[in-house]
N, C-alpha and C positions, 0 to 999 in steps of 0.2 A: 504494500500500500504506500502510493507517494506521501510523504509529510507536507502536512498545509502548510502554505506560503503565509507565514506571519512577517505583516508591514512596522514598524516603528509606532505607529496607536497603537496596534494588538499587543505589541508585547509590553507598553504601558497599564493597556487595560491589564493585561493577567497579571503584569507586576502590582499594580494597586489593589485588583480583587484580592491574590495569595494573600498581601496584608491585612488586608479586612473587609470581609466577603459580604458585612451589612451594611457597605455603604450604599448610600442613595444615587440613585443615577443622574440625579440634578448634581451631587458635589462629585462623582465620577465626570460628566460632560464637563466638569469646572475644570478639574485635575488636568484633561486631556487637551482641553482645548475644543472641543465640540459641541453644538450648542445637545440638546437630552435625547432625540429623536434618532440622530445617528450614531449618539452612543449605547443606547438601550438597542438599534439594532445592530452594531457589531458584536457586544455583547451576547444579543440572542444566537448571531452566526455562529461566536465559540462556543456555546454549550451546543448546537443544533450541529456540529460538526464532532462533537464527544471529546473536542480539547477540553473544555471545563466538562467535568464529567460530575460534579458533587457540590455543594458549600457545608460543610461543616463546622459544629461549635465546638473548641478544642477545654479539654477540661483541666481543671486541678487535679490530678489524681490523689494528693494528699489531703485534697479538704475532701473527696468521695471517698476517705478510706481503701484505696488501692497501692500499697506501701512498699509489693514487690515487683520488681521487672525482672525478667530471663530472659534469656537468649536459649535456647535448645537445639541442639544438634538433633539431629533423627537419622538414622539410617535404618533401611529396610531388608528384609530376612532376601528380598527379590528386588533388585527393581525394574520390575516390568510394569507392562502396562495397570495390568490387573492389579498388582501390589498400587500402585499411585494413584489410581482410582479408588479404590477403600479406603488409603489413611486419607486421601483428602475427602471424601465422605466423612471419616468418624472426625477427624479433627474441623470441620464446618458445623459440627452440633456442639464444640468447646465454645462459651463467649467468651471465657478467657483468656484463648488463642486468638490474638488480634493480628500479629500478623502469620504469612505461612509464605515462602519463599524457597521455591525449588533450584539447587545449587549445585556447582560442580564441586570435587575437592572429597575430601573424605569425609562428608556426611551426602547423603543426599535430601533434605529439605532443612531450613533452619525456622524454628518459631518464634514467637517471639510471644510470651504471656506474662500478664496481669494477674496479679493477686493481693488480696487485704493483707498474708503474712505469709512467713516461713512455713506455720503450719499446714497453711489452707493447701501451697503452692505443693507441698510434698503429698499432703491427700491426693490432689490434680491429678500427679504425674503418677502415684502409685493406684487410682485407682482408676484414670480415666486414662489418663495418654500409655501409661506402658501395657496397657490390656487392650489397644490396637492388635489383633490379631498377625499384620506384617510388619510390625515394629520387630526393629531387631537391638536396636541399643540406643542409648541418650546419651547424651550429653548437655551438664547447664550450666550456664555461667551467668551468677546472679550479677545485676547490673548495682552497682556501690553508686555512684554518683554519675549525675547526668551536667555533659558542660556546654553540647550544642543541640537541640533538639526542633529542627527547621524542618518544614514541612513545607517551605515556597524554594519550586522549581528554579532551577538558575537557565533563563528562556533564549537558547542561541540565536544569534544573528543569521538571518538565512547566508 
């Protein structure tokens, strides 16, 4: 699939949306320079083409009581087709598994999960993740402190 041709406004709009995705389209047209009509419609062309694909609200997780992050390695007993089709089945009914990232290297997927504690996160993985039927080993490495955590694309210049 070719990559859309983003102009000098688009990659202003997305850099302004990534920052804060409830602005109003009257102070977005301000920011860019467009009067609201042309900015709400190129707007609607990056989400109507699936470059903006979402707006999300990003949370505290310390003030929602979610106290641990991991990292988990996964490797699978097979990995074939069938094997990668089931864990990501049974790890899609985890809410705790936010993300899931299929990898080269000596694991074959990495997770990434959310937990209130120590205790909760070791329940998780002993009764829910290591009882994936093609799980074949883990690996976790609890995350100590977080020093950059960005979620806005760095949008190249065609």
């Amino acid at each position: 699939m070719q990559p859309f041709k983003l102009d000098k406004i688009d990659r202003k709009i997305l850099d302004i949306l990534q920052a804060d995705g409830r602005i109003t389209n009257s102070q977005l047209s301000k920011d860019i320079g467009l009067s609201p009509a042309p900015t709400l419609e190129r707007v609607k062309k990056l989400e109507n083409t699936g470059i903006i694909k979402s707006y999300h609200a990003k949370l505290d997780t310390e003030k929602i009581n979610l106290g641990v992050s991991t990292y988990v390695m996964v490797s699978l007993k097979a990995h074939n087709k069938s094997n990668i089709d089931k864990f990501i089945e049974a790890i899609d009914l985890v809410n705790e598994i936010i993300e899931c990232h299929h990898v080269t290297g000596s694991s074959d997927f990495i997770l990434k999960v959310i937990t209130q504690d120590i205790p909760s996160y070791q329940k998780l993985m002993l009764e829910r993740v290591s009882e994936i039927e093609v799980v074949d080993s883990m690996q976790s490495m609890v995350i100590l402190s977080t020093f950059k955590d960005s979620k806005v694309m760095p949008i190249p210049t065609n």
